[in-house]
C-alpha positions as CSV (number, residue, x, y, z in Angstrom):
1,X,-37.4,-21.0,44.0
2,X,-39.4,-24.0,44.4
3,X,-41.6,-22.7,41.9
4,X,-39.8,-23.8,39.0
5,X,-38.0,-26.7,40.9
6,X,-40.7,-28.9,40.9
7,X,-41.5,-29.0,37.1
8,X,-38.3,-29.8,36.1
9,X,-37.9,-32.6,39.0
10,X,-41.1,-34.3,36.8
11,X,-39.8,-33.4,33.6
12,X,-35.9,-35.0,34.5
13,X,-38.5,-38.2,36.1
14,X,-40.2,-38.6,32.8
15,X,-36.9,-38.5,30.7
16,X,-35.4,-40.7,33.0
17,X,-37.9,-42.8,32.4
18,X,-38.0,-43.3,28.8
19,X,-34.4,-43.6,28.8
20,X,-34.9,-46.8,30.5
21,X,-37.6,-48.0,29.0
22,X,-35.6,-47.4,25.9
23,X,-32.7,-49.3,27.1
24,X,-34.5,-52.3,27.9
25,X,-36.5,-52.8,25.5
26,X,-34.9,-50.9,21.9
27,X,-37.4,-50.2,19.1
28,X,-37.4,-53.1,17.0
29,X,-35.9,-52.8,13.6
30,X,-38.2,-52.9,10.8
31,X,-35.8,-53.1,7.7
32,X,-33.0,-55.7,9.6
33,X,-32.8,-58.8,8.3
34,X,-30.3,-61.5,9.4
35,X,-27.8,-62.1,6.5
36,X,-29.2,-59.6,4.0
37,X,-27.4,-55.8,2.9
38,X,-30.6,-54.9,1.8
39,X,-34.3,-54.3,3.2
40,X,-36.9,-56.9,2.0
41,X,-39.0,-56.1,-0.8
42,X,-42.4,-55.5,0.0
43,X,-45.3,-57.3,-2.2
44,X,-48.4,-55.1,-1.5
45,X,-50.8,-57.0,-4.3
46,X,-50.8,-60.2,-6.4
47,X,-49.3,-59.6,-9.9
48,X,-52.1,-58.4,-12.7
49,X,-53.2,-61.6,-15.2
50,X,-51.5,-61.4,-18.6
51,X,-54.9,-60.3,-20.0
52,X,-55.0,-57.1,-18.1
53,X,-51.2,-56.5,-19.7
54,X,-52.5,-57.3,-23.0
55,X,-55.4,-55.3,-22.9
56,X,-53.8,-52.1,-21.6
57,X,-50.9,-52.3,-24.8
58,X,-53.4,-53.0,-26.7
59,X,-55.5,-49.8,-25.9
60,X,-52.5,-48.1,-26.0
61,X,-51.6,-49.0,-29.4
62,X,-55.3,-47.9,-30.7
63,X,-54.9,-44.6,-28.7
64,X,-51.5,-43.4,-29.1
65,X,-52.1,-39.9,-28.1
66,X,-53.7,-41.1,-25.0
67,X,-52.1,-40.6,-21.4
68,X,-51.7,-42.9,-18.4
69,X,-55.1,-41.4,-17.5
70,X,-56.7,-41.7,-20.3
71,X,-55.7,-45.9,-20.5
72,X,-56.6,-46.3,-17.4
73,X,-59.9,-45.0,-17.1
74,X,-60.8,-46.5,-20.3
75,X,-59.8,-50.2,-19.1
76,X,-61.7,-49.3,-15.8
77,X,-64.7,-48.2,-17.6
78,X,-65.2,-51.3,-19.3
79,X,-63.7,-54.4,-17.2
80,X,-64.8,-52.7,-13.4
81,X,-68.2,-54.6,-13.5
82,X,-67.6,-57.1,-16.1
83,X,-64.2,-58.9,-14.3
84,X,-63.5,-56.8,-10.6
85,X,-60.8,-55.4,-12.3
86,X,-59.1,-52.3,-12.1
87,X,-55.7,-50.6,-13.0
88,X,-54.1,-47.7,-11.8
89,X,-51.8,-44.9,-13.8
90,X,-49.2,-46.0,-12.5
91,X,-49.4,-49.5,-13.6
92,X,-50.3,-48.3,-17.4
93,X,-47.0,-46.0,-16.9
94,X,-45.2,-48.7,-15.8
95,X,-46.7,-51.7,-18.5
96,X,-46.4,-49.0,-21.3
97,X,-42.8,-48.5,-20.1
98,X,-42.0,-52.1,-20.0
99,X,-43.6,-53.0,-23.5
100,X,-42.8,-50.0,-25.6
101,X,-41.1,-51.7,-28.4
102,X,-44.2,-53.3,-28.4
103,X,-46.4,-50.3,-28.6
104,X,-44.1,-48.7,-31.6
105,X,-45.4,-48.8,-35.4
């Protein structure tokens, strides 16, 4: 009997623990924020110069039949070296997206 007695004496220990340690100090939320509904946004990189913007519509108006893929790996090719600058697909998706009144003959 005191076989199986002693494991769960350590096992009702350790949750008694965290239960504790959980009341006295709660996880602290990540998204709260004092007088806002909603969670702040988060900025993960500065905004791309208006010359990477232009430059991707305008490859995108001289390949029409191009992808995402395509744009960007073009604009990567040739401005990598020459400026530090690359875009991703997403950015091109979301450019081409933004300006495609723009892009339209």
């Amino acid at each position: 009997m005191t076989r199986w007695l002693a494991p769960l004496c350590a096992m009702g220990r350790r949750v008694w623990q965290w239960l504790l340690q959980w009341l006295i100090f709660p996880a602290p939320s990540r998204w709260r924020h004092r007088g806002s509904t909603s969670p702040p946004r988060r900025v993960f990189a500065q905004p791309k110069p208006k010359w990477v913007r232009n430059e991707v519509i305008r490859l995108k108006a001289f390949m029409p039949q191009a992808g995402c893929r395509m744009i960007a790996h073009h604009f990567n090719r040739r401005w990598a070296v020459k400026k530090d600058m690359t875009v991703s697909k997403t950015y091109v998706a979301d450019t081409c997206r933004r300006h495609q009144y723009l892009l339209e003959f």
